[in-house]
C-alpha positions as CSV (number, residue, x, y, z in Angstrom):
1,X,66.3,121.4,89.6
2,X,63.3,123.5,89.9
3,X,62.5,126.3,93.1
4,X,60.2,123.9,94.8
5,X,62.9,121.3,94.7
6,X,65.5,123.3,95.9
7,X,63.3,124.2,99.0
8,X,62.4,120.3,99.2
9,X,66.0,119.4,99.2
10,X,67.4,122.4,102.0
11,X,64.2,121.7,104.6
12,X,65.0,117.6,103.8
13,X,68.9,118.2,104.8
14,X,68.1,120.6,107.7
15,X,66.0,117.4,109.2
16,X,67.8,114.6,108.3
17,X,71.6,115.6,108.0
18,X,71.7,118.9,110.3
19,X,73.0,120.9,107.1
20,X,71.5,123.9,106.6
21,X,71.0,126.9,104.2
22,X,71.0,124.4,101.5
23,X,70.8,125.6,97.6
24,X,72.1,124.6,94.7
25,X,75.2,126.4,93.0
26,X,76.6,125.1,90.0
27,X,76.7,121.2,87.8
28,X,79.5,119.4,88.0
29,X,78.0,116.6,85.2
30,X,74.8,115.1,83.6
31,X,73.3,114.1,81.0
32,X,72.6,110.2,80.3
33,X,75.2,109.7,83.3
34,X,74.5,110.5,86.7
35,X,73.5,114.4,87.3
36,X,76.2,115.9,89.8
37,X,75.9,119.4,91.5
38,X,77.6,121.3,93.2
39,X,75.4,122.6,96.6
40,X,77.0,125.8,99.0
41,X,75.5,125.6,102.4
42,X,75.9,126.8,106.2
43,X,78.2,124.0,106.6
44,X,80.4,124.2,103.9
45,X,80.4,123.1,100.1
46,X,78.5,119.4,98.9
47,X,78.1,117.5,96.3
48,X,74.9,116.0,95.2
49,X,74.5,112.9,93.1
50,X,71.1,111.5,91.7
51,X,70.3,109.7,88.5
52,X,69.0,111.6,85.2
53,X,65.4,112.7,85.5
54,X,64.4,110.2,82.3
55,X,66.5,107.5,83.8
56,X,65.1,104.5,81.6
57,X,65.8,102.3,84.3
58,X,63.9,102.0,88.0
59,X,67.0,100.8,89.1
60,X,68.9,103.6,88.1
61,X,70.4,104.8,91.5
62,X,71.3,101.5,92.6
63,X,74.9,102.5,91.6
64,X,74.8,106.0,93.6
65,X,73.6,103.7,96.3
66,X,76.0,101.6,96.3
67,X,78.7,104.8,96.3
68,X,76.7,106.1,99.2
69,X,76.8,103.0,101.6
70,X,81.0,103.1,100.3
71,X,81.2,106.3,101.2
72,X,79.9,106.3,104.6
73,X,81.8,102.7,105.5
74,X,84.9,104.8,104.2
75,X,84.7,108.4,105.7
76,X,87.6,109.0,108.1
77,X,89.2,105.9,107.0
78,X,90.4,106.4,103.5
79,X,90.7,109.2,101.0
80,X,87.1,109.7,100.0
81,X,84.7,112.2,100.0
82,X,82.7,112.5,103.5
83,X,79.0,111.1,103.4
84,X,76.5,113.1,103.8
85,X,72.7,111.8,104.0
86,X,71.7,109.3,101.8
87,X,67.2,109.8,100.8
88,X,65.0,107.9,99.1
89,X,62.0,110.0,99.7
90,X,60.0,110.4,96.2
91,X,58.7,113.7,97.6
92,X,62.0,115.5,98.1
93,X,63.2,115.8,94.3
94,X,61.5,112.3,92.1
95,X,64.5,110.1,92.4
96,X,66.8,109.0,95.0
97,X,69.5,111.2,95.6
98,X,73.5,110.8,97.6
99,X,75.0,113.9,99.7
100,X,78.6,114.2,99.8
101,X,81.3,116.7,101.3
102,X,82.9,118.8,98.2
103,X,86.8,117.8,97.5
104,X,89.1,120.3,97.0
105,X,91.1,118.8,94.1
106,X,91.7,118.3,90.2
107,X,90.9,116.2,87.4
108,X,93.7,115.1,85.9
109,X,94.1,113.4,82.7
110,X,96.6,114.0,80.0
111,X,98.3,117.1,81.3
112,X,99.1,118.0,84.7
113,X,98.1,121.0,86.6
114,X,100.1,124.2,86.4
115,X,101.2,123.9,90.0
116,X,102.7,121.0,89.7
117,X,106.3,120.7,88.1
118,X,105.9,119.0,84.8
119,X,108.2,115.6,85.6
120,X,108.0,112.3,86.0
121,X,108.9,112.8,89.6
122,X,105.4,114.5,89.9
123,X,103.8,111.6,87.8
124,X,105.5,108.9,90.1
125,X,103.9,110.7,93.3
126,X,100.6,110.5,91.9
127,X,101.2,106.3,90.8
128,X,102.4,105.8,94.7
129,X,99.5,107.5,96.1
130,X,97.5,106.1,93.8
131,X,98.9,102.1,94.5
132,X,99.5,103.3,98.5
133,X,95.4,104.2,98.9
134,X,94.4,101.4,96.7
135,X,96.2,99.0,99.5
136,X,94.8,100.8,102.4
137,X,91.4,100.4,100.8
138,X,91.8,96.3,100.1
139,X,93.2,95.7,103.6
140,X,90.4,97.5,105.4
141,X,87.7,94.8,107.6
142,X,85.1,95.2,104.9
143,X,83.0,92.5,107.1
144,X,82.9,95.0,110.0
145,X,82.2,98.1,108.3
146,X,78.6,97.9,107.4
147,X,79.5,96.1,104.0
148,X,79.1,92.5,104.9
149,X,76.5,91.8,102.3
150,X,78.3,94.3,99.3
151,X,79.0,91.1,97.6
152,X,80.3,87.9,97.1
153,X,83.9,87.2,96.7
154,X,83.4,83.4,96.2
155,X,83.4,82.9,92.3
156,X,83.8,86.2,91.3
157,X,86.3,85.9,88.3
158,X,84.1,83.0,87.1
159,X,80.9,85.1,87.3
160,X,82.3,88.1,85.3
161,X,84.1,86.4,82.7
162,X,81.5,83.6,81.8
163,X,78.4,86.9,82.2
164,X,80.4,89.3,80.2
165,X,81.1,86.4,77.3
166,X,77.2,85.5,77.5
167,X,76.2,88.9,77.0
168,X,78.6,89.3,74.0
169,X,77.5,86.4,72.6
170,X,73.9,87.3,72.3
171,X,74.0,90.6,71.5
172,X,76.9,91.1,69.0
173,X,77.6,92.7,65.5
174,X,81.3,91.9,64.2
175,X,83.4,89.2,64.4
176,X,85.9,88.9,67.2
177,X,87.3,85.7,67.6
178,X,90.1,87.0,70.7
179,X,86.7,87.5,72.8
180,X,86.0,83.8,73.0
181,X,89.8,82.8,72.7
182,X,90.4,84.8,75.4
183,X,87.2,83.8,77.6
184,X,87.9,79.9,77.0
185,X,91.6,80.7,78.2
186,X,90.3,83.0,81.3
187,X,88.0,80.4,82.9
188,X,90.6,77.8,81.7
189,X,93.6,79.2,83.9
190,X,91.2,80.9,86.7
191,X,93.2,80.8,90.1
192,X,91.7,80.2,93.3
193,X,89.0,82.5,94.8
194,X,90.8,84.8,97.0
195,X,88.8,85.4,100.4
196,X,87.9,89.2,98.9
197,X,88.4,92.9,99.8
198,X,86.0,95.9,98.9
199,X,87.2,96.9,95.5
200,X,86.4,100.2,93.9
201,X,85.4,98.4,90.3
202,X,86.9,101.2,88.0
203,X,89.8,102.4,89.3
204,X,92.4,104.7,87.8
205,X,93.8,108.5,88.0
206,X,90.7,109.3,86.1
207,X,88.6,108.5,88.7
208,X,90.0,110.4,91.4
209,X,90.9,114.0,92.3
210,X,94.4,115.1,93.0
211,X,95.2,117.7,95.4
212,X,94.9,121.0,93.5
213,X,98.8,122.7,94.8
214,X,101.3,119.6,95.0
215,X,101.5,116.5,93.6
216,X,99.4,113.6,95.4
217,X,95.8,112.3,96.0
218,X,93.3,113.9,97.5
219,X,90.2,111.5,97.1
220,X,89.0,108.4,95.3
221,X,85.1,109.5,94.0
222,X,82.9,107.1,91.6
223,X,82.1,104.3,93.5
224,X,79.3,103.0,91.4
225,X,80.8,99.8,90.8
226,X,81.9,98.6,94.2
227,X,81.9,95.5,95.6
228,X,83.7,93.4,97.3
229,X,85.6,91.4,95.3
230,X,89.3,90.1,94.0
231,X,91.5,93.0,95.0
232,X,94.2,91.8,92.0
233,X,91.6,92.8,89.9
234,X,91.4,96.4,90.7
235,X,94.9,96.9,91.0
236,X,95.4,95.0,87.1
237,X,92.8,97.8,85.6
238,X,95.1,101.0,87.3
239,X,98.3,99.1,85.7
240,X,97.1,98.4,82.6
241,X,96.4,102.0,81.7
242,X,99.7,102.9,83.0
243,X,102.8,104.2,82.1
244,X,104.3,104.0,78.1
245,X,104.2,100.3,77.4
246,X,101.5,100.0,75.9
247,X,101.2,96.9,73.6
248,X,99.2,98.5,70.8
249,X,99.7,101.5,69.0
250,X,97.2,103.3,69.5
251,X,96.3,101.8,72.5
252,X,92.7,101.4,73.6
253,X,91.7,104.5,75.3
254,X,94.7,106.2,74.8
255,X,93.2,109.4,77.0
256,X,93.4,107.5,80.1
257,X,95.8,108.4,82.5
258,X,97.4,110.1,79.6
259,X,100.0,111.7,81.8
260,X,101.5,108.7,83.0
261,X,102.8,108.0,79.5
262,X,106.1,109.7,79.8
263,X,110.0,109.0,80.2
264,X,110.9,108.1,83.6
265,X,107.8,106.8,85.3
266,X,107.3,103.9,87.4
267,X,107.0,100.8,85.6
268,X,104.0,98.9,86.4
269,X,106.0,96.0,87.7
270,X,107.5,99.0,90.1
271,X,103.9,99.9,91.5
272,X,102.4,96.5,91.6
273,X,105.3,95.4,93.8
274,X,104.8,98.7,95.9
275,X,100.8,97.7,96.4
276,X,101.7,94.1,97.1
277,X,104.5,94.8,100.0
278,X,101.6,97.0,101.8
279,X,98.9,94.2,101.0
280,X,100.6,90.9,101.8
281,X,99.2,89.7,98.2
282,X,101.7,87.7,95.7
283,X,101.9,88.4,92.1
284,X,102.0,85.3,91.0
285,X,98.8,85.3,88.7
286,X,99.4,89.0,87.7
287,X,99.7,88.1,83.7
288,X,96.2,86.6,84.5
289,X,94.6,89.4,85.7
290,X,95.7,91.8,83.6
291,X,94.4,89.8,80.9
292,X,91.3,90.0,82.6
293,X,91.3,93.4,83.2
294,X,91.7,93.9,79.5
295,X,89.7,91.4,78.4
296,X,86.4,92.3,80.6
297,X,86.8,96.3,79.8
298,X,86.6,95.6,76.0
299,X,83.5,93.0,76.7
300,X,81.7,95.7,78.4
301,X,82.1,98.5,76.2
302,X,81.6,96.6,73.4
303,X,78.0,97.2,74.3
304,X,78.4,100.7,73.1
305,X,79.6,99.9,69.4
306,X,76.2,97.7,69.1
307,X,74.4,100.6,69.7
308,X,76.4,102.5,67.4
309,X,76.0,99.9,64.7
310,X,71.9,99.4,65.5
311,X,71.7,103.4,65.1
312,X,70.6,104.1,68.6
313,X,73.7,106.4,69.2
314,X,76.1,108.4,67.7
315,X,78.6,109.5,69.4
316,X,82.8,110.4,69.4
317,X,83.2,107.7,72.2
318,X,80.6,104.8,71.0
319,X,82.3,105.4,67.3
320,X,85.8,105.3,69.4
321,X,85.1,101.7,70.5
322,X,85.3,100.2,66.7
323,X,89.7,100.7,67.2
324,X,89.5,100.4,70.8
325,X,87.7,96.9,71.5
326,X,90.2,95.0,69.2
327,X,92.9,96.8,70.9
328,X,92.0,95.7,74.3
329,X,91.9,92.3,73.2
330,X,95.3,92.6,71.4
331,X,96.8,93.8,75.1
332,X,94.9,91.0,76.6
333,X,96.3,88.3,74.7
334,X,99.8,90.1,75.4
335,X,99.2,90.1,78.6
336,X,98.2,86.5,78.9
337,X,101.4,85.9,77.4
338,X,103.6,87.7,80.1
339,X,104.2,91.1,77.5
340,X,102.9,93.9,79.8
């Protein structure tokens, strides 16, 4: 961010959002994702989220929108980073931009922070806050918060398994014959709609910050891909990278909540009964949406080994994918099977 945009984006938030003394103090991330910095004002630390400067795509921010209109439905209702201001004036800094209160909390990963004791009790706190916010956030009146047009919950395993098998299908460079199986056997066995929830789209320890002196959670951040949808389906995606039963060895993304995979931890059965006594939402299909959860990851990133093979990136993680696609699948078909 150059000086002119600096002094664009403290006289925008003095007018629109009553924050002032605005500048810019450190970056969080950027790159080809999302830029994120870290902004000090008169009212405390913020967080500012825009797309890439060279984002390929016009429609670039639509996820930080997306986050944004989360965010403020959320604030003071859930575990998330306050909202801000929300612009989409071209004149402030080229591209759309989201303003959020700064978190005080840690990334965690594979190891856990120093101030926490290094147990499974610790690890277990994390899983319950974890499943306990997950449930406050699916049992929230979505309708009456702003976000009656996020989505549509009618058809929405349907839509995601028969769009991520078309995409596969025409833009593919290796055979993987568990893709289809497993699509044929998804739409196949697809239980009824359920009448939907706002779900966060990618959620897991990963995408959250813990608090930075105890164990527990102190926000859920990265809303990109929220929508309201089937709730099972966000709670199947934190299961399935939990805990150390994996069904392949390695797994697929093995770094993903990393630190649950220890002696002692909840099983997943434990935390998916947890979320459903808060939720009022049976199990039953469980087997099926982890399979889906497994399934619809490794479609998606799949996208990244094609790149990867076409010689349009190179790259630790798009290389990654060529051990962890096939490994997805193998979970979902174990999954499909009742072995999770």
């Amino acid at each position: 961010m150059n000086p002119a945009q600096e002094t664009a984006l403290a006289n925008w938030l003095a007018t629109h959002a009553g924050v002032t003394g605005a500048r810019v103090s450190g970056v969080l991330g950027g790159g080809n994702a999302n830029v994120t910095l870290q902004l000090d004002s008169d009212d405390g630390r913020l967080v500012l989220r825009t797309p890439p400067e060279n984002a390929v795509s016009a429609k670039a921010h639509r996820g930080i929108e997306r986050e944004g209109r989360v965010l403020r439905a959320l604030s003071g209702r859930a575990r998330v980073p306050g909202f801000v201001a929300w612009c989409e004036d071209p004149t402030v800094l080229g591209r759309p931009f989201l303003v959020a209160r700064h978190v005080d909390g840690v990334a965690i990963t594979s190891t856990l922070p120093a101030s926490y004791d290094a147990t499974a009790e610790s690890v277990n706190r994390l899983g319950e806050d974890l499943v306990d916010e997950l449930a406050l956030v699916h049992t929230l009146p979505w309708a009456s918060l702003g976000l009656e047009d996020f989505g549509r919950p009618e058809g929405f395993l349907e839509r995601q398994v028969t769009r991520w098998r078309e995409v596969r299908r025409a833009d593919q460079v290796r055979e993987l014959p568990e893709l289809e199986t497993l699509a044929a056997w998804l739409l196949a066995e697809k239980p009824a709609d359920h009448p939907g929830a706002l779900t966060h789209g990618d959620y897991h320890l990963d995408n959250t910050l813990s608090l930075p002196d105890r164990p527990g959670l102190a926000a859920i951040i990265d809303w990109e891909l929220a929508t309201i949808g089937d709730p099972l389906s966000d709670l199947a995606l934190l299961l399935m990278f939990w805990g150390d039963q994996r069904r392949s060895a390695p797994p697929g993304f093995p770094h993903i909540q990393e630190v649950s995979r220890r002696a002692g931890v909840h099983s997943r059965r434990d935390l998916a009964e947890r979320w459903s006594g808060q939720t009022g939402i049976t199990l039953d299909n469980l087997d099926y949406y982890l399979c889906f959860a497994f399934w619809r990851l490794a479609a998606i990133v799949e996208g990244a080994y094609v790149l990867y093979r076409r010689g349009k990136v190179d790259t630790a993680y798009a290389r990654g994918i060529e051990q962890d696609v096939p490994a997805l699948l193998a979970e979902a078909a174990a999954a499909a099977r009742g072995d999770w």
